[in-house]
C-alpha positions as CSV (number, residue, x, y, z in Angstrom):
1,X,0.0,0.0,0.0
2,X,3.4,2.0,0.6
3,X,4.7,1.8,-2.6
4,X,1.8,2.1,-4.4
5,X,0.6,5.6,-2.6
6,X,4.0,6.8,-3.2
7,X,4.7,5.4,-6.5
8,X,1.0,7.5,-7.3
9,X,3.0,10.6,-5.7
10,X,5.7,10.2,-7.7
11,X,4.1,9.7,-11.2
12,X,1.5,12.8,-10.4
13,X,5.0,15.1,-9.2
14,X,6.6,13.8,-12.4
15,X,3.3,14.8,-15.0
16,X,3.2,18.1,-13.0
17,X,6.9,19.2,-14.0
18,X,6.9,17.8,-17.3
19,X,3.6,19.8,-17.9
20,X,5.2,23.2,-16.8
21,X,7.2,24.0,-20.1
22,X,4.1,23.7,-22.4
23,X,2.1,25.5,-19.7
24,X,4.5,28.6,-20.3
25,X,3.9,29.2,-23.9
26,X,0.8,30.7,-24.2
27,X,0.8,32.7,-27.1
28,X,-2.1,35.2,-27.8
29,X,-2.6,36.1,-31.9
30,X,-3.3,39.4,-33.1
31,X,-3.6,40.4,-36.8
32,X,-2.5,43.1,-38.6
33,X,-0.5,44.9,-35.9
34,X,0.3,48.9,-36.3
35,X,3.8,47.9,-34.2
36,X,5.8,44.5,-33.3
37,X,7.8,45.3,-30.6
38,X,10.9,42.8,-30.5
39,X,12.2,42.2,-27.0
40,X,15.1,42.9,-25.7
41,X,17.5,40.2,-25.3
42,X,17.9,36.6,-27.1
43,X,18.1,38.7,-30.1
44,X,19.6,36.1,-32.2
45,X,16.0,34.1,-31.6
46,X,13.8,37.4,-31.4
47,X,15.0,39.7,-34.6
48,X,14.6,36.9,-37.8
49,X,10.9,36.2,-36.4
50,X,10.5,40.2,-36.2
51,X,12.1,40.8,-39.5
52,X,9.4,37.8,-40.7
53,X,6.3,39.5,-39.1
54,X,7.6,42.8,-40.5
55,X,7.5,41.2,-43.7
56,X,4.0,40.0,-43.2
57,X,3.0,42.9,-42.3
58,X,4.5,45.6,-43.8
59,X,2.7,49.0,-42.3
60,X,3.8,47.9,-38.8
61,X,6.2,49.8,-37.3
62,X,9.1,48.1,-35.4
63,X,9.8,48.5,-32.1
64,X,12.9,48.1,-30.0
65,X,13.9,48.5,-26.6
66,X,18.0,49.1,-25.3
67,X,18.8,48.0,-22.0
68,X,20.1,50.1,-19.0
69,X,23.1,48.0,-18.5
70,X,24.2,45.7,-20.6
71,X,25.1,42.2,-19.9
72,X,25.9,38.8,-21.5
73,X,22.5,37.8,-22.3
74,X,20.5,41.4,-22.2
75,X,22.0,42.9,-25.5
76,X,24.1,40.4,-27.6
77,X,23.4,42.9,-30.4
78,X,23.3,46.3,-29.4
79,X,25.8,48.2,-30.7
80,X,24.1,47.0,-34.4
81,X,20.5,45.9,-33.9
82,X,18.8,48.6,-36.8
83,X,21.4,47.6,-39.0
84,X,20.8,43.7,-37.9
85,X,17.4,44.2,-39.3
86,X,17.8,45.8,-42.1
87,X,20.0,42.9,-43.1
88,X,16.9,40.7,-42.5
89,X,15.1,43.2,-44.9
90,X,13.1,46.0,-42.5
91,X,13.6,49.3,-44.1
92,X,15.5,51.4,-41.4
93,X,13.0,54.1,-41.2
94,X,10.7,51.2,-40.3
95,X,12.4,50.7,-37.0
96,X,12.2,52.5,-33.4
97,X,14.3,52.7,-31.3
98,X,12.3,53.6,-27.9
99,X,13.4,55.5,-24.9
100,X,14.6,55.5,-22.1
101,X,16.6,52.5,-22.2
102,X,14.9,50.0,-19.8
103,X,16.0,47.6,-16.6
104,X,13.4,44.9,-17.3
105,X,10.5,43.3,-19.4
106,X,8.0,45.1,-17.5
107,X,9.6,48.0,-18.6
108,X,9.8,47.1,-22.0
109,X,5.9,47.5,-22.3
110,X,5.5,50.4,-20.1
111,X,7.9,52.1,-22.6
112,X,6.2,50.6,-25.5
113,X,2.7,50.9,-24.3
114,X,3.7,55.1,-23.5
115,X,4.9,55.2,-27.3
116,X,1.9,53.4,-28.7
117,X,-0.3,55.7,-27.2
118,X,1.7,58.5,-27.7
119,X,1.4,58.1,-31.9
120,X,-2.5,57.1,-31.6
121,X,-1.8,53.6,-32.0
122,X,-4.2,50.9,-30.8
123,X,-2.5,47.3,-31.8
124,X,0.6,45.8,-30.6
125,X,2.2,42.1,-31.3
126,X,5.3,41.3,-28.7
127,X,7.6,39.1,-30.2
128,X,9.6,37.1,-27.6
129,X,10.8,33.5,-26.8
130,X,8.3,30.6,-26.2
131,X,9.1,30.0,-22.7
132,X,8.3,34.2,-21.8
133,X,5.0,34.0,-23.5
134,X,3.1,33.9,-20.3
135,X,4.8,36.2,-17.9
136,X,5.2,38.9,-20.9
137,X,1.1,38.2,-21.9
138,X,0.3,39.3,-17.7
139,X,2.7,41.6,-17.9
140,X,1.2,43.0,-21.2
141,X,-2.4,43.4,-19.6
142,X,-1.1,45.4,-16.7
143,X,0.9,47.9,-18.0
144,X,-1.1,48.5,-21.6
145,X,-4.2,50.6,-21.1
146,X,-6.5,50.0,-24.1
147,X,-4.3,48.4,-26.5
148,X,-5.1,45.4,-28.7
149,X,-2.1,43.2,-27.9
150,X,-0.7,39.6,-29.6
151,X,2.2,37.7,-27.8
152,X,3.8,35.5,-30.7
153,X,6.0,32.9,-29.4
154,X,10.1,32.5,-31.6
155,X,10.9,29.1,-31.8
156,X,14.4,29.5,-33.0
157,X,15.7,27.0,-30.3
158,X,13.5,24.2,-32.2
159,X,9.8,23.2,-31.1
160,X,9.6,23.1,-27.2
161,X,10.7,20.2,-25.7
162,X,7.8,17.5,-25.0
163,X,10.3,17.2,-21.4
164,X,11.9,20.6,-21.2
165,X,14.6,19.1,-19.2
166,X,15.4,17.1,-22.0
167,X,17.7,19.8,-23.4
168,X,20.0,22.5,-22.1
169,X,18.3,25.4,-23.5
170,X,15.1,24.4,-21.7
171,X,16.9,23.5,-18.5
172,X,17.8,26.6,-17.8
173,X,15.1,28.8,-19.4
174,X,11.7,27.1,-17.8
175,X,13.4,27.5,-14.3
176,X,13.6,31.0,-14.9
177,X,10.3,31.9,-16.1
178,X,9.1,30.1,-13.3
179,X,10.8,32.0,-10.6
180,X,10.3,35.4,-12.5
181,X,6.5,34.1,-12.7
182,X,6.5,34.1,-8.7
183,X,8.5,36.6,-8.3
184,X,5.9,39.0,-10.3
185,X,3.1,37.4,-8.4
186,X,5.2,38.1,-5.1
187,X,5.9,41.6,-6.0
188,X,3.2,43.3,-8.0
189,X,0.2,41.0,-7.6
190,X,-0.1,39.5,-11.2
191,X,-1.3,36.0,-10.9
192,X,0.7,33.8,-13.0
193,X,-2.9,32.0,-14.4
């Protein structure tokens, strides 16, 4: 009876974690944007889906963000992100840079959200890595006012892992999201549902 209670445990801990990386991505579509705001950071998976969307949508203006202080995994690509772009084919005058530079992802769309209603805009698609998708979707709806939003997930690091601790990337990045999760639940209130 032992074994078999805790056997039961340990299968229903084990679907629990493994169904936390899927739970994360929740991505929220949005058509026909007036501005894609690319996230700061993980560039190198962010920008080619931007430069894509811009493509797709080619009224939208582009939105990016530049850190307070940089760091190893905050601005790979500062010093050259327009230009980065425009390689990808986004028309320089396309792109905006926002101010002031910003300290977190919360800040990102305060910025953002400031700028979109400071040109009359209405609709606004984040672009960020799967794994964010939630905590940048809550964090969207707090700090956005009236604006239409879309959260669109970059899956430059493949499809999600069925077991995200199956590969590195995931390994590190789901533990993260989950702390920052409770940590904005902690601090500001936003339920992580």
């Amino acid at each position: 009876m032992v074994l078999a209670v805790f056997s039961l445990g340990f299968l229903l801990s084990l679907a629990a974690i493994t169904g936390i990386g899927p739970w994360l991505i929740h991505e929220v579509p949005l058509d026909d944007p007036q501005a894609i705001l690319a996230l700061g950071s993980h560039e190198y998976e962010r920008y080619p889906h931007t430069a894509e969307l811009a493509r797709r949508w080619p009224k939208a203006r582009i939105l990016i963000t530049e850190p307070r202080e940089r760091g190893r995994y905050n601005c790979d690509a500062c010093p050259y992100r327009v230009e980065w772009l425009e390689s990808l084919g986004v028309a320089r005058q396309r792109v905006t840079k926002l101010e002031p530079p910003v300290l977190n992802t919360r800040e990102e769309l305060q910025v953002a959200s400031a700028w979109m209603q400071a040109n009359g805009l209405q609709r606004l698609l984040i672009v960020t890595s799967s794994y964010h998708t939630r905590r940048v979707g809550i964090l969207a709806r707090t700090s956005s006012g009236r604006l239409q939003l879309g959260v669109v997930a970059t899956h430059a690091a493949g499809e999600p892992a069925r077991i995200w601790w199956a590969r590195q990337y995931d390994r590190w990045y789901v533990p993260y999201e989950v702390a920052a999760l409770l940590a904005n639940w902690w601090r500001h209130g936003y339920r992580p549902m």
